[in-house]
N, C-alpha and C positions, 0 to 999 in steps of 0.2 A: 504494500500500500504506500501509495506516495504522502511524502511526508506533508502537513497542512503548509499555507504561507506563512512566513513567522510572525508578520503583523499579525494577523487570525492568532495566531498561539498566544501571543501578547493582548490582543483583545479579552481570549477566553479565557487567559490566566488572572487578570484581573477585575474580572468577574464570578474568581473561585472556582471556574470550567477546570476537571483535570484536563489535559489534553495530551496524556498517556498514563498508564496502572498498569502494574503486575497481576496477572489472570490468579486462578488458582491453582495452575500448575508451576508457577513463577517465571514465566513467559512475561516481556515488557511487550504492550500493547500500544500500540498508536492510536490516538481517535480520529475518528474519518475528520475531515472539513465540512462536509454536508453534516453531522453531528454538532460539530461547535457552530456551525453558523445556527440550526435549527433550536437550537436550549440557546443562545443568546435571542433571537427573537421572541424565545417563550418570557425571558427578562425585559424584554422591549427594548431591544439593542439588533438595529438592523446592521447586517455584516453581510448582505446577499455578494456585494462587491469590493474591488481597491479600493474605490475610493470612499464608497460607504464606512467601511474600516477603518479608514483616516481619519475621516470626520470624527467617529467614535474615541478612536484614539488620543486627536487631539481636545476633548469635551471632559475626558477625565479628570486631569488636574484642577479644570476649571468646577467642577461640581463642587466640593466643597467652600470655594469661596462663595458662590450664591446663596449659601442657606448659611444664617446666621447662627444657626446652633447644630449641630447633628441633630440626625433623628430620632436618636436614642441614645442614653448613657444607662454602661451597665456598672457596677463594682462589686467588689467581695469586701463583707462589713472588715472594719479593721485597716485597710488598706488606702491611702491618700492617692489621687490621680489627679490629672489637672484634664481641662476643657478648654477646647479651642474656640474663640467668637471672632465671628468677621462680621466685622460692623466699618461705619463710613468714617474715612480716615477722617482725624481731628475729633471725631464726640466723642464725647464723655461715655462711658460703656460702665453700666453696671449688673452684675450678675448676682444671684441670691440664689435659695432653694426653700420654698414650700414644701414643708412633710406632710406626708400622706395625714397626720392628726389635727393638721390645718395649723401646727408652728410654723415658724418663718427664723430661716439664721440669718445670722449679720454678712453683709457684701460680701461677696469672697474678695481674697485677695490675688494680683496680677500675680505669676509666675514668674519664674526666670529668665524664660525665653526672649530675647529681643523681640521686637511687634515686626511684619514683614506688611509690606505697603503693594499692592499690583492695580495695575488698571483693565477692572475687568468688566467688560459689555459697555467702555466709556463712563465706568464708575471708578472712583478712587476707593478702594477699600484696603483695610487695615486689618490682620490676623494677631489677635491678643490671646494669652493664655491665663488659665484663672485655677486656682487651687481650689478643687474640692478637696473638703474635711473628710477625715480616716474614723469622724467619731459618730458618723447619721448612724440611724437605728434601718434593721431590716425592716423594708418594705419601699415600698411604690411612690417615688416624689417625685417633684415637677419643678426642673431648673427654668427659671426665669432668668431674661437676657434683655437691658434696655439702653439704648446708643440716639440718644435726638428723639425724632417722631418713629422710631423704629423699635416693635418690641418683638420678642418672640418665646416659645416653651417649648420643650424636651421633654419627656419622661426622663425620671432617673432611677434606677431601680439599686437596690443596694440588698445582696445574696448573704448567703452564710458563707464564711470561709469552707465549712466542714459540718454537712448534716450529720450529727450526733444518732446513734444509734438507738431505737429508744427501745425501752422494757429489758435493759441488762443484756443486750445480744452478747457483748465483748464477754461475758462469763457462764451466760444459761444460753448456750444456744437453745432454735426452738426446732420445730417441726409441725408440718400439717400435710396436710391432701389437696391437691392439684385436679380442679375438677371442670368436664364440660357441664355446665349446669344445664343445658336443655336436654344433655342425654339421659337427667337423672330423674326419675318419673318415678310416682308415689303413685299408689291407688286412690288418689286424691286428685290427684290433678289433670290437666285437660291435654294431654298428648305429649307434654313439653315440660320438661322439668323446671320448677319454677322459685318463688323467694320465700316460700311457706316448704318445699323441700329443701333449700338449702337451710332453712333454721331447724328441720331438722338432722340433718348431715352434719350440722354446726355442734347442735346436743348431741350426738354422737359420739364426735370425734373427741370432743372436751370434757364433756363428764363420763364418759365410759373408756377414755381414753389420754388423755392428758396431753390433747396436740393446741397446739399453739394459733392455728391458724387455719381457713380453707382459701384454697385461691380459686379463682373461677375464669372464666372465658370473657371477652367484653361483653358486658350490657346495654352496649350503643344502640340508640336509636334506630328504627330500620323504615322502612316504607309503612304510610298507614293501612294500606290494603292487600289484601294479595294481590298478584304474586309475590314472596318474600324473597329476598336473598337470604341463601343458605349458611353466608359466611360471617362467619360475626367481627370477622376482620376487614368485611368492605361495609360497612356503618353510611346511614344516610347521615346521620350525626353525630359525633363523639361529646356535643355538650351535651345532651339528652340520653332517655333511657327508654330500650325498648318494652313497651308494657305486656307482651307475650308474656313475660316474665311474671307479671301478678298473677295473684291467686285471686278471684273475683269473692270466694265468700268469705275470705281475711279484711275484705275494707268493713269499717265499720257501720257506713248505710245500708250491707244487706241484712243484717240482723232486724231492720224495721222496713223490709220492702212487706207491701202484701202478700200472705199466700201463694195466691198464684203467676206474681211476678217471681218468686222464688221455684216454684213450680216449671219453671218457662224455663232459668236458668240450669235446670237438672238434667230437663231435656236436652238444651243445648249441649251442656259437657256428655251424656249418655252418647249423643248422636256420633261427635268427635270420636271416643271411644270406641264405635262399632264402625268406621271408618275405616275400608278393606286396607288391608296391609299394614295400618298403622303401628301394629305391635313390633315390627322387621324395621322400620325406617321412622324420622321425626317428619311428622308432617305438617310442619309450622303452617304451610297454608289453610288445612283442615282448621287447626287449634284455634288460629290469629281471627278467622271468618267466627265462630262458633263463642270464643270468648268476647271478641268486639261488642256483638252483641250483647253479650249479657252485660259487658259495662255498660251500654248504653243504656238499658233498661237500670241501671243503679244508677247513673248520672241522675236519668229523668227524674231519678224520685224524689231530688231535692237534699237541702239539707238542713240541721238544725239551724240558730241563730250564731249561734258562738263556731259549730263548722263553717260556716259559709265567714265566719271571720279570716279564721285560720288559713284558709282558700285564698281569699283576698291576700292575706299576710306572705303566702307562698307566690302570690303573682306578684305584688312589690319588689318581692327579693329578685326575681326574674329577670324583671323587666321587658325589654326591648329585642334580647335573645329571646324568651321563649313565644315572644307574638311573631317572630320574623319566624320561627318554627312552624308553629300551630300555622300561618302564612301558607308557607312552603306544604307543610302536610295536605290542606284542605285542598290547595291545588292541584297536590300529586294525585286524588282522590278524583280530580274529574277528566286532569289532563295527562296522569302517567307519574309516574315517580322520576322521570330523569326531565328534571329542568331543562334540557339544552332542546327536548322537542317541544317546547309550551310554542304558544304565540307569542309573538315577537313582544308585545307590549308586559308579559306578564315574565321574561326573563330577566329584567330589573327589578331587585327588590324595592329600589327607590322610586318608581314612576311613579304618575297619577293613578296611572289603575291601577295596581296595586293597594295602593291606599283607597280607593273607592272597593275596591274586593273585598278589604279591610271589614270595612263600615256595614257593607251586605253581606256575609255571612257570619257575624258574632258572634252567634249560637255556636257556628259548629267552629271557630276558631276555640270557645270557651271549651267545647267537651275535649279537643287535643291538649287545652291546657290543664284540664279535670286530670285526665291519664298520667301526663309527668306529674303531679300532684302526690297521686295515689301511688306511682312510683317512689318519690321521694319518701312518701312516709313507709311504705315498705322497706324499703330499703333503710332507714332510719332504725327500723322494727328492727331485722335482721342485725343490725351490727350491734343494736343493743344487748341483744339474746345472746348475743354469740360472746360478747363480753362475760357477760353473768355465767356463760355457761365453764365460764375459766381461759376461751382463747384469749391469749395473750394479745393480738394483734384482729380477734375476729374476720372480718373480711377483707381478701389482699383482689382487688379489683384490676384489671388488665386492660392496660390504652392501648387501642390499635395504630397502627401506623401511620394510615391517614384514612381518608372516607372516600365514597361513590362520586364519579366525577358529577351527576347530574343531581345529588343529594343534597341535604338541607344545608348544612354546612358549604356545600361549594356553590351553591345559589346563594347565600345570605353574607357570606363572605365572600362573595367571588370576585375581588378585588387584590384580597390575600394569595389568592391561588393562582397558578400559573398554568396556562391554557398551550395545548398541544403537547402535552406533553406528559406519560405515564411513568410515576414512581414502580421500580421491581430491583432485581437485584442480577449483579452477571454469574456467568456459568457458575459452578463449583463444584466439587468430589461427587455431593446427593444430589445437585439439579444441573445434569452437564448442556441443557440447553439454555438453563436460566430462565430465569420468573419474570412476567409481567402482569403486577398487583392491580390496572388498570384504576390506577387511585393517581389525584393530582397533588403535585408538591406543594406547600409553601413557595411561595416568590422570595427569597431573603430580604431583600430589599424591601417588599409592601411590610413582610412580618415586623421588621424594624420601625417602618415610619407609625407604626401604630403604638407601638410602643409594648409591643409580641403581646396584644390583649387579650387576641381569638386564644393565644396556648394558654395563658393564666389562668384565664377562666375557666379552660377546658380540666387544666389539671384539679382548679378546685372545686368543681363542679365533682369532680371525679371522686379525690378526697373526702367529699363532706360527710360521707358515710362511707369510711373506709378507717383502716389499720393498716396500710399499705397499696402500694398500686406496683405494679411487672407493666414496663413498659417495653411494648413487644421492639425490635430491632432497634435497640437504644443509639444503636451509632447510626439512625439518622436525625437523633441532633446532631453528628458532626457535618455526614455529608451522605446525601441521598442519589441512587441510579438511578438517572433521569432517561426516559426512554421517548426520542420521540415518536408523534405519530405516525404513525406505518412501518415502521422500521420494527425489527425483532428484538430480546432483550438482549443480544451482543451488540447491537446498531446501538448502546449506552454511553454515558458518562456519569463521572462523580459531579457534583456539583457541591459544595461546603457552603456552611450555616455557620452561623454567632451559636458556636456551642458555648461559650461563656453565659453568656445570657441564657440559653436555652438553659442548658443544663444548672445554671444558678436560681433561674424561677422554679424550676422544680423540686430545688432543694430547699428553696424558703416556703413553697408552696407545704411542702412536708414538713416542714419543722414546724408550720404554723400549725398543722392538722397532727403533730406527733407521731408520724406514720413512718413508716421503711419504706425504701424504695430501690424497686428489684429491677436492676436493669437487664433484658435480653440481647447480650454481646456473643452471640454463636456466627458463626461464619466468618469469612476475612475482617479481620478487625484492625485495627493501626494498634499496636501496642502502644503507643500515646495516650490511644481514647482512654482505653483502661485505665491507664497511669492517673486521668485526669478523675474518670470516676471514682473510681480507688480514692483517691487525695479527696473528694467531694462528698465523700461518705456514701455514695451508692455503691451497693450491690450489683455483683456478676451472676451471670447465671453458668455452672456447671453441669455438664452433661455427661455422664458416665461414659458414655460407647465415644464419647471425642475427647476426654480426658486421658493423653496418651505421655509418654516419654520418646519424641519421634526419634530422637538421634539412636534409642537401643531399639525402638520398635518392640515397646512394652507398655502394659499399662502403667498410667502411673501413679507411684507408689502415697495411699492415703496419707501419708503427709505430709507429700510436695503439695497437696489440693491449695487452692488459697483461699483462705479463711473469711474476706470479704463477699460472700455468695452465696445464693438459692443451690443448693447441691441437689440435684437427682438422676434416678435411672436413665429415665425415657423422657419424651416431652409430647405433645397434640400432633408436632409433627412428622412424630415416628412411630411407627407400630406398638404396643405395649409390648412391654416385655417378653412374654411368653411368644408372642408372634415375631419379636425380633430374633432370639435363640434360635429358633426354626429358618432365620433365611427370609422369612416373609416380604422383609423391605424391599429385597432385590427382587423377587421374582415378580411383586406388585409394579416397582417400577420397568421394569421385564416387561408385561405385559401391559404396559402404558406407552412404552417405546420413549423412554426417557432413558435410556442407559446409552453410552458412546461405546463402549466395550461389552465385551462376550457377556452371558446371564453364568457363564461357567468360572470365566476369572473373578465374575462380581462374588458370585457366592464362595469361591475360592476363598477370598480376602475375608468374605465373612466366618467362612469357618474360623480361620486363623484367628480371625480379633476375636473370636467365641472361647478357643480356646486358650488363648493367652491369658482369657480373665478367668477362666476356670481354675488354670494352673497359679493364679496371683489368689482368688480365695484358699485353696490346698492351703499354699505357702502361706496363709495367714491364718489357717484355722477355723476358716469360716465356713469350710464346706468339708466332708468327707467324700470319698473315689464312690463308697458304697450309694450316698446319699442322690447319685447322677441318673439316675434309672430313668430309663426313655419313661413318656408319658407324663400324664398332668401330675404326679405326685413328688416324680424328680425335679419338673420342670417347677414346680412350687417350691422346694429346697432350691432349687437353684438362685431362684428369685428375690426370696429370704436372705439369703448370703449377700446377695450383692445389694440388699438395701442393709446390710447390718457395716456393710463395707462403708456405705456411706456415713453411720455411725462416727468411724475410725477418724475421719477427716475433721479436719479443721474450721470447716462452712459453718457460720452462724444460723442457717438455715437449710433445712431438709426438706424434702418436698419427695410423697409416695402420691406416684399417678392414682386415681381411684379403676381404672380399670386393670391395673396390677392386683389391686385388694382384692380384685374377684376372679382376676385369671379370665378377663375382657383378650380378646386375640385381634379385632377387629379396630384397625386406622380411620383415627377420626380423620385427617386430611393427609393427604397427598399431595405436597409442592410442587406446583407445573402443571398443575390439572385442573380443572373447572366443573364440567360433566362428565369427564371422562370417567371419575369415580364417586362415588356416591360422597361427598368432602362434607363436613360437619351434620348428616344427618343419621348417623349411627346411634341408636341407643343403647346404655350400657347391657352387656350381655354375658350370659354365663360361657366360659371356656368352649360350651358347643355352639355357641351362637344362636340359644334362644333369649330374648330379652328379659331383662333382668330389673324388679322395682326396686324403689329404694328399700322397703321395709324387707326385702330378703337382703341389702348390705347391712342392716343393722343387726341382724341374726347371724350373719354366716360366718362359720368357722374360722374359716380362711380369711378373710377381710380381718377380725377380730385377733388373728394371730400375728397377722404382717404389721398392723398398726401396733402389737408390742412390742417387735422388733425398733419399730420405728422410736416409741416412747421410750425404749431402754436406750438406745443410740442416743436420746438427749437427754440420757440421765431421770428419766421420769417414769415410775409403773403406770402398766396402763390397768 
């Protein structure tokens, strides 16, 4: 491939374009020129030509002088920085900062630096520096800047040096169970596992067992009607919650509907229920039609005086995100859920009509707002329960990546987002064609001038009923594969984010909510990112089957593990346990036509890494030669070992998949695939693959055994 023009390299370099990466076979990789030109225009930096590119090239130095403040300051508390103001040579320039509690400090003072003087666009401007204080308090301020008739503001945002670990990690590690929550279906609920099953998996696991925590799948927001997506990683919203998840007789106005409104609702869940096939597969389309209704029949009936307060009180808190929602939802209802096919007048959240659509459907803007209501108080329920029930950290909630490109979030923000162009990831060992998530990025640039509002909100939106959050592919706060359209996911590039900020709001965002925060760093990482997490107080995530010693080509030994991390077996997206021992991974990607090599070398390599950890439990005592016996019973000691292995390590945090508790064989998703495999609609199932409720996890032997292993590994009976 020929090499791009170097202006082009220098254009895309400084706009954080890589414009070459090492693959994952350690291969240097060039990126095409139609690549860097196509993600600069998704930035709004037209590069079609020379001279296009010159223009670009020469506009860069010149941006910062026209804007009188940056468009965001970020800092770590404790730490002194200075700010740059270009204001009109000769005024007087005075800079301050308003805290977020509505104090006000004294002027800052000029800095060091001599003033530099330019004439730019026929204006004399002057470049002054100013000391910001080492001593602001964490949180959200607003630097003020005034020079003559000219004023202007910044956000400032000021982080933790170091999110603190809370509830004694550094000494009592913990542990808990890792769960799909809609795989986990009770003889209660309506197809779908929901927040009245997870409070009881919460009692489970902490008073009969002494775990520390459950983590679950994202709860994001999905489409208000069917058809649903199936993944709960492409979210219409990540500030919202999807209400499949409620239990309809858990809100407190069914207990005073009539009779036969109650009657209506029994129906509806019975029907769902006798729904062909639905015991083999999740059939959120079934559940999300059958349950809708019955909320809507609990909307109608009204509420007391003091709830229709409380209501009110939760739409206050809201605000202006959840009418832009409830917006988007009501229209996805008549015109489709992906905004980019509406008409043309209704693709703006800001035009006239919009706001006249506003005003004509109230009512049913209100019942979308009813649902995240009844959401939020569930979910309020839930973490409380799970507290009381002794988890340490009760619900550890999971942010997805990013959202649907035509979803509520990228209509309601779609200023933030950058158009043509799909976040995924490039080749690697388990996906050698590489993923395209069909999810749009953050624009860095728009993220900044906002003052990164949309992620704050989102993380605390997330937080407010949590004890931690797993945020899925953590390193892209550093930098995201941007893929554009039409092109395949090797047609990529990296493109880099203000991970200082990013990654600082999340850690004040947590420190303010007390929460842990588990970062998902699996696949090519910068050993930088790490470093920075690490230093930042966030958690890694470790994964057993990639937890190796490559230079011996052995596993590696439990206590090189590193102690900052979510430690477990398997993860959502690999086979459970029992189906990975078997080979399953490969032959599934086998017959998916994801493999670039033989199905015979793949399984080769698998034998080998099977048996390398066989012979590491021996050599540790963990397992007996007798105890390997083909079948579910070997295959159960097997299992047991290597979660007792996990024990051994250093991780402040354990994590037992829930479909290892039951000896589940069946891949909830398969990376690289869409339809090809049935991807997050498996319910949890017994080792023979008949579906499994929750109330036989609460009985079963096996489940009850693996969880002592688990509780003795962190030092606690279960």
């Amino acid at each position: 491939m020929a090499s791009p023009d170097p202006d082009l390299v220098r254009l895309a370099e400084a706009y954080r374009i890589a414009t070459d990466y090492y693959d994952w076979k350690g291969a240097q990789v060039q990126v095409a020129a139609a690549t860097l030109v196509a993600v600069l225009a998704a930035m709004g930096v037209d590069a079609t030509g020379p001279e296009q590119i010159r223009q670009a090239l020469d506009e860069l130095p010149l941006r910062p002088w026209r804007s009188m403040l940056p468009a965001s300051l970020t800092l770590v508390r404790g730490r002194s920085t200075t700010v740059a103001v270009h204001a009109d040579a000769g005024a007087e320039v005075r800079v301050w900062i308003e805290r977020e509690d509505g104090g006000r400090t004294a002027d800052l003072p000029r800095g060091d630096e001599a003033p530099q003087t330019r004439l730019i666009d026929d204006r004399s401007l002057t470049r002054l520096e100013f000391t910001v204080p080492d001593d602001l308090p964490l949180g959200y301020h607003t630097l003020h800047a005034e020079a003559g008739e000219r004023r202007a503001a910044a956000p400032l945002i000021v982080t933790p040096d170091r999110l603190g670990w809370p509830g004694g990690l550094e000494t009592r590690p913990g542990w808990g169970i890792a769960s799909q929550l809609y795989s986990v279906r009770s003889a209660g609920s309506w197809g779908v596992g929901d927040l009245t099953d997870l409070t009881d998996l919460a009692a489970w696991s902490g008073l009969d067992h002494g775990a520390d925590f459950v983590l679950i799948n994202p709860v994001h927001a999905a489409e208000p009607v069917p058809p649903l997506e199936p993944s709960p990683y492409l979210p219409a919203s990540r500030r919202f919650t999807n209400p499949i998840y409620l239990r309809p007789e858990a809100i407190a106005e069914y207990a005073t509907l009539r009779r036969k409104d109650r009657k209506i609702i029994r129906k509806l869940r019975e029907r769902v229920l006798h729904t062909p096939g639905i015991g083999y597969r999740i059939d959120r389309n079934a559940s999300w039609a059958a349950k809708r209704a019955a909320l809507k029949l609990i909307f109608e009936a009204g509420r007391t005086p003091g709830r229709q307060l409380a209501f009110g009180g939760y739409l206050d808190r809201e605000g202006a995100d959840l009418i832009d929602f409830a917006t988007w939802s009501v229209l996805a209802e008549q015109y489709g859920p992906d905004a980019r096919r509406w008409p043309e007048p209704f693709r703006d959240p800001r035009s006239a009509e919009i706001r006249q659509f506003v005003d004509d459907h109230a009512a049913d803007l209100e019942f979308t707002c009813w649902l995240q209501w009844q959401c939020d108080e569930q979910l309020a329920r839930v973490q409380d329960d799970a507290r009381r029930f002794g988890l340490r950290f009760g619900v550890i909630h999971d942010l997805a990546v990013g959202v649907h490109p035509g979803g509520a979030d990228a209509w309601r923000l779609r200023d933030s987002y950058a158009t043509g162009i799909s976040v995924g990831a490039p080749p690697d060992a388990y996906n050698q064609l590489g993923q395209d998530w069909n999810q749009p990025p953050w624009r860095p640039d728009r993220l900044a001038a906002t003052g990164f509002r949309p992620f704050r909100e989102m993380v605390a939106s997330l937080l407010r009923h949590a004890g931690g959050v797993r945020v899925d592919h953590v390193i892209g706060l550093y930098r995201l594969w941007w893929i554009p359209s039409g092109g395949g996911p090797k047609e990529g590039t990296y493109v880099r984010y203000d991970h200082e900020a990013l990654v600082g709001i999340l850690a004040l965002e947590a420190e303010r909510a007390g929460a842990v925060v588990i970062g998902e760093d699996l696949g090519t990482v910068e050993p930088l990112a790490r470093d920075v997490l690490r230093e930042r107080g966030i958690l890694g995530t470790s994964i057993l089957w990639f937890e190796r010693d490559w230079a011996a080509d052995i596993p590696l030994p439990a206590e090189r593990w590193r102690q900052a991390c979510l430690a477990s077996v398997t993860t959502h997206d690999l086979p459970p346990t029992a189906a990975y021992l078997r080979g399953d991974h490969v032959r599934l990607r086998d017959r998916l036509g994801l493999l670039e090599r033989s199905v015979a070398e793949e399984l080769g390599d698998a034998r080998a890494e099977r048996e390398s950890w066989l012979a590491e439990l021996r050599g540790r005592g963990l397992l007996r030669a007798d105890q390997e016996r083909v079948g579910e019973e070997g295959e159960e000691a097997v299992i047991a070992a290597l979660h007792r292995f996990l024990g051994q390590t250093p991780a402040v945090l354990r994590a037992v998949a829930l479909p290892d508790l039951v000896g589940d064989r069946r891949v909830q998703n398969q990376p690289g695939t869409m339809d090809e495999h049935p991807n997050w609609r498996m319910p949890l199932s017994h080792p023979d693959g008949r579906p499994m409720v929750l109330e036989e996890v609460l009985t079963s032997r096996r489940a009850a055994t693996l969880a002592k292993v688990m509780a003795d590994g962190a030092g606690r009976s279960s």
